[in-house]
Every structure is written in C-alpha cells, then in structure tokens.
C-alpha positions in Angstrom: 10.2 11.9 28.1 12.2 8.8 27.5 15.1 10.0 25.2 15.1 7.1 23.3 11.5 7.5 22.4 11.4 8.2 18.9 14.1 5.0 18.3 11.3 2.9 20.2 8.5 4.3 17.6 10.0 3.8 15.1 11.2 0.0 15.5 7.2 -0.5 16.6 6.6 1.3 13.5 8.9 -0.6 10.9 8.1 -4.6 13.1 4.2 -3.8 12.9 4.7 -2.7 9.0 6.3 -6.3 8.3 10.4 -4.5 7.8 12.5 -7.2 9.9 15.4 -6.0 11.7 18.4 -5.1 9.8 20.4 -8.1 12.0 18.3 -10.6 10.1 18.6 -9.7 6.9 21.3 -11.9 5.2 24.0 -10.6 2.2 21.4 -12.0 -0.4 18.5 -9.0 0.7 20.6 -6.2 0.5 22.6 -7.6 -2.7 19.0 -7.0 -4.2 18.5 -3.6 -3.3 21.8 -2.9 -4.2 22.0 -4.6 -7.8 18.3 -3.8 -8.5 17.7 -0.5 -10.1 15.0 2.0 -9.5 13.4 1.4 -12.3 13.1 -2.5 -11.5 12.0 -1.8 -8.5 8.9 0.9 -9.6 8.6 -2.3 -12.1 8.2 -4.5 -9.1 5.5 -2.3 -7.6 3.6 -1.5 -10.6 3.4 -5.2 -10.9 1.8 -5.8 -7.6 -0.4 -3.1 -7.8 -2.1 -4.3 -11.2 -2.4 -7.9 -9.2 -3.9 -6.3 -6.4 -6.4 -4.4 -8.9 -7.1 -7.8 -10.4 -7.9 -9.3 -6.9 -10.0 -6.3 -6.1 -12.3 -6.8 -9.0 -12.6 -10.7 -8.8 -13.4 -10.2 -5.0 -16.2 -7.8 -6.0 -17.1 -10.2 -9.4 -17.8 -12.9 -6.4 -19.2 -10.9 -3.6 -20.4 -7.9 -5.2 -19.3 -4.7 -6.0 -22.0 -2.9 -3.2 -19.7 -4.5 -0.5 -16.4 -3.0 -1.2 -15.0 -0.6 1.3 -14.6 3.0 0.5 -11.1 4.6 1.2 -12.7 8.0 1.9 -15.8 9.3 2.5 -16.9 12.4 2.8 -20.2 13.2 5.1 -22.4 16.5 5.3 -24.2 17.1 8.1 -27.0 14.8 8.1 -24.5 11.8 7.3 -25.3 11.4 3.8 -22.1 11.0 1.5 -21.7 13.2 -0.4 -17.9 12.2 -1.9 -16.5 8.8 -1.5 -13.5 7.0 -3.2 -13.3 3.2 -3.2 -10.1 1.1 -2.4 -10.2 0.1 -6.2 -10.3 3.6 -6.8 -7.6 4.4 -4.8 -5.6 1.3 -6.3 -6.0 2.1 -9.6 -4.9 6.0 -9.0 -2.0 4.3 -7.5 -1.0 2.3 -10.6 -1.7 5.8 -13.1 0.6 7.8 -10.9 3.4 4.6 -10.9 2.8 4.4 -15.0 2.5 8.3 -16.0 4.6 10.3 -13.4 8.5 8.6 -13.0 9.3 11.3 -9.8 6.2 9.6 -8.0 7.2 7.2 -5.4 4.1 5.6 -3.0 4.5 7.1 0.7 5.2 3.8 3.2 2.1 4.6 4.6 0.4 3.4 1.2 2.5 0.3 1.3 0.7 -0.5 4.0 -2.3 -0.2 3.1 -2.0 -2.3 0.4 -1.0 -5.0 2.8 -4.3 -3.8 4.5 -6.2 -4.2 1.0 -4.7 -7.6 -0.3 -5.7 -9.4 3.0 -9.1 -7.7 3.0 -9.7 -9.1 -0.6 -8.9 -12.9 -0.8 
C-alpha cells in the first residue's frame, strides 16, 4: 500500500466536499475563524439550516410534497416501508439538536449532505 494513502484520501475527501486547499486561503479566511466565536459560528449554521428548511417546504409547496426524497427507509421483506424519514425531517432534527443541545456539533458528513439537499431543492 502506497504510504501516502491516507494523505491522498483525505485531500480527495476535503476537494470533493468543496474545503480549498489551505495555500489558497488568504489572511482574511482564517482571521474569521479565528475572531468568530463558537457560538457565531453554531449561529451561522443554525441560520442556514432554517433557510434550507424554508427551501425544502417551498420546493414541496411547488412540486408536491409526494415527491420529496426520503433520507432513510426502512424495508421488510416484501419491500414495503415500513419506517422512513424525509430530508425535511432530517433537516428539521438538525435545526432541534443546533437550538436545544449546545455540545451538539453536525458530523462533516451532514455538511455535506446539506450541500446535497440545497442543490436537490431549487
């Protein structure tokens, strides 16, 4: 195995995600991070999770609530569901966890859904 595997993976993994490269980022970026506080930043994401709750209900207000996708489903054996959550589901569990539980940070992986989401529902 290629020993620097895992630093290959993980620079596909942060330039798929939309991170840049730290080279690129100019004084201004990481001023932010550094001035901003934790709680701005939870602030920040609470923010755009509302917004993306808001486009998820005026994409289903237009199209149809029937066509949403589900985030997970849950199958017996004939195929019928039998549990399912929908994205705005999962969106608005997101935005109770950011609100009631301050410890409670979103995994990256849930960032990027979200990206996933708010191109699915223009």
């Amino acid at each position: 195995m290629n020993p620097r595997y895992i630093q290959y993976s993980w620079q596909k993994y942060y330039n798929q995600s939309g991170f840049v490269d730290p080279s690129d980022i100019g004084d201004d970026d990481w001023m932010w991070n550094k001035h901003h506080s934790k709680e701005e930043r939870r602030e920040s994401i609470t923010e755009k999770v509302l917004r993306l709750r808001e486009r998820i209900e005026n994409w289903c207000n237009k199209n149809g609530y029937d066509k949403m996708d589900n985030d997970v489903e849950r199958k017996d054996e004939e195929g019928t569901i039998y549990y399912r959550r929908t994205d705005w589901d999962m969106v608005d569990d997101l935005y109770g966890l950011l609100i009631n539980d301050e410890q409670w940070w979103p995994h990256p992986n849930q960032f990027l859904k979200m990206n996933e989401l708010w191109k699915r529902y223009r």
